[in-house]
Every structure is written in structure tokens, then in C-alpha cells.
C-alpha positions as CSV (number, residue, x, y, z in Angstrom):
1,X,16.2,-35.9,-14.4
2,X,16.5,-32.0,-15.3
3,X,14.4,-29.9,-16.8
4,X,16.6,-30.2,-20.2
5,X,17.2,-33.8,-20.1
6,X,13.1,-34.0,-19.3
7,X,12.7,-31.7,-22.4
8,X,14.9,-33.4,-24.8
9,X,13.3,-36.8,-24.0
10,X,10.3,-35.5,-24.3
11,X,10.7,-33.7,-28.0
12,X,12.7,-37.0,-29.2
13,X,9.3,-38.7,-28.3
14,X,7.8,-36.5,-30.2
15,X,9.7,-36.8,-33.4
16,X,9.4,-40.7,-33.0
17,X,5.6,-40.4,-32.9
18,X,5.2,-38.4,-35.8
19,X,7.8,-39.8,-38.0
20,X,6.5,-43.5,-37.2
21,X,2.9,-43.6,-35.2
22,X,0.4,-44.4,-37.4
23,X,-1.8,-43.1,-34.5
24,X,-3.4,-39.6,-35.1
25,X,-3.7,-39.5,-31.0
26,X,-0.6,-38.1,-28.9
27,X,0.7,-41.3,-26.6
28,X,-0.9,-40.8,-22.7
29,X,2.0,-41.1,-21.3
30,X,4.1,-38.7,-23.3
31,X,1.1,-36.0,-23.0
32,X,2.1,-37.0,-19.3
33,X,5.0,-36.2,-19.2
34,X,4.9,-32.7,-21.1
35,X,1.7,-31.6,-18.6
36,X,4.2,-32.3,-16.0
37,X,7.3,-30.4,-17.1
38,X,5.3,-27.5,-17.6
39,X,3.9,-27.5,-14.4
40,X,6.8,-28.2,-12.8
41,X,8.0,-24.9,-14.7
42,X,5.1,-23.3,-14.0
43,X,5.4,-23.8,-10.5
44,X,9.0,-22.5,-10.3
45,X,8.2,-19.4,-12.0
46,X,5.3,-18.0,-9.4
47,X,7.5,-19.0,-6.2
48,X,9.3,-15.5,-6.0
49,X,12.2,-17.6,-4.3
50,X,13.5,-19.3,-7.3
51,X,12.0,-17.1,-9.8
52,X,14.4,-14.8,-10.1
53,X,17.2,-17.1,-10.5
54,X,15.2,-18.9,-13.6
55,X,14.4,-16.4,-14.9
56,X,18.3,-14.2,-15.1
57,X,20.4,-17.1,-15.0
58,X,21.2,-16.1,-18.3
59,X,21.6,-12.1,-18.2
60,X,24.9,-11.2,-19.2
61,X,25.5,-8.5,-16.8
62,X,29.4,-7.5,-17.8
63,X,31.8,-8.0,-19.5
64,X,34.7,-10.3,-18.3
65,X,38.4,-10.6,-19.2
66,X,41.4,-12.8,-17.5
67,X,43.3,-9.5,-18.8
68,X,44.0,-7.7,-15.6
69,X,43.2,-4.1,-15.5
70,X,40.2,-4.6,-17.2
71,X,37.4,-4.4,-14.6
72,X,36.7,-0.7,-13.6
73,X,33.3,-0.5,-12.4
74,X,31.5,-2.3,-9.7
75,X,28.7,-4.9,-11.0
76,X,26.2,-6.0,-8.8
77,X,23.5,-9.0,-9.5
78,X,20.9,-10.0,-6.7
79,X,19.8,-13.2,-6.0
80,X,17.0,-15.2,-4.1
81,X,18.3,-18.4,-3.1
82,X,16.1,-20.2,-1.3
83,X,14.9,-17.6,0.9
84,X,18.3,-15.8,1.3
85,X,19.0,-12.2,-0.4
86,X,22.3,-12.8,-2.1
87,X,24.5,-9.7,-3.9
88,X,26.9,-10.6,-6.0
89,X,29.3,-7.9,-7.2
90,X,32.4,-7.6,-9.5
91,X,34.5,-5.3,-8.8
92,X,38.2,-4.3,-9.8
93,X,40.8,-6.5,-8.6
94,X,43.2,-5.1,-5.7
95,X,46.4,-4.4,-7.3
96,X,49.3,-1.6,-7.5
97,X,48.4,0.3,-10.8
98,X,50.0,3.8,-12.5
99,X,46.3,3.4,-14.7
100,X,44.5,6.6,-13.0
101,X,40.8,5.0,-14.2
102,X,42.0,1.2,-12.8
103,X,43.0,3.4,-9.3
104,X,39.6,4.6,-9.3
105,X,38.0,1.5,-10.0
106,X,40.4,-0.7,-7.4
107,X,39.5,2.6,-4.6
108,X,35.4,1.3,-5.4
109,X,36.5,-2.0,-5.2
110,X,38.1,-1.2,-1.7
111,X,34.9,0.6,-0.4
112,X,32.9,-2.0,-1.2
């Protein structure tokens, strides 16, 4: 099970207990199971391997279009994937243009 699936379980759990436990306590097992998500975070955060990757999974880094013409400048994101330095970059696609900025941006593209 993922970490969101694990999550969600977890916080339905929660909702049950409080809407019907007449228990005060938090149930052993659910405490369980929230100590181990967070660890299992927790750990995954302070390996530098996969850190990086949690934590900019989400960065919006450009702006994308299926319009052609559209990408000028070259974007580059750098990974850690188990170990391995990984740069990803987006450049302009290779095309015939009469757009002197797209040119410049395809000529980037080319060096790169």
C-alpha cells in the first residue's frame, strides 16, 4: 500500500473513532499504524537519495503547451534516483521556423 492509500486509511480510521468510539483512548493499532507512516516518511526524507525527488515532485518548473513554437528556453530539473544524478531538460523542439526567438531557442535546444 502507498503512502496515500496508507494515509487515507488511516484518517478514515480516525473519523470512525471519533464519530463512533465511545473510547477516549486512540485504538493501538491505528496509533500503529500512523507511528509507522511517519517514520516511513521520515526515513525517506533524511536519505539524500530519494529526498530530493519527495520533496520536488511537485515543483512546477515551466510552462508546457502541445502548441508548437512555444518552448524557447532550455529547462533543466535534477534528479537523484536511486544513486544516479539524472538531468532532465526541456528544450525547444527541432523544427524549420521563420520565428527569430523559436530559431534561437531550437539553436539551444541543438547545443544541448
Amino acid at each position: 500500500m502507498g503512502w496515500r492509500s496508507s494515509i487515507i486509511d488511516a484518517m478514515a480510521n480516525i473519523e470512525t473513532m471519533i464519530d463512533f468510539s465511545e473510547e477516549e483512548s486512540i485504538d493501538a493499532d491505528l496509533f500503529a499504524n500512523v507511528t509507522q507512516i511517519e517514520k516511513t516518511i521520515s526515513f525517506h526524507l533524511k536519505d539524500d537519495r530519494r529526498a530530493e525527488i519527495i520533496r520536488n515532485a511537485r515543483r512546477k518548473v515551466s510552462i508546457v503547451s502541445p502548441t508548437a513554437g512555444t518552448t524557447r528556453d532550455s529547462v533543466e530539473v535534477s534528479l537523484d534516483l536511486d544513486g544516479y544524478q539524472i538531468v532532465i531538460s526541456d528544450t525547444a523542439g527541432l523544427r524549420k521556423t521563420s520565428d527569430d526567438i523559436e530559431t534561437q531557442g531550437i539553436e539551444v535546444a541543438m547545443q544541448k
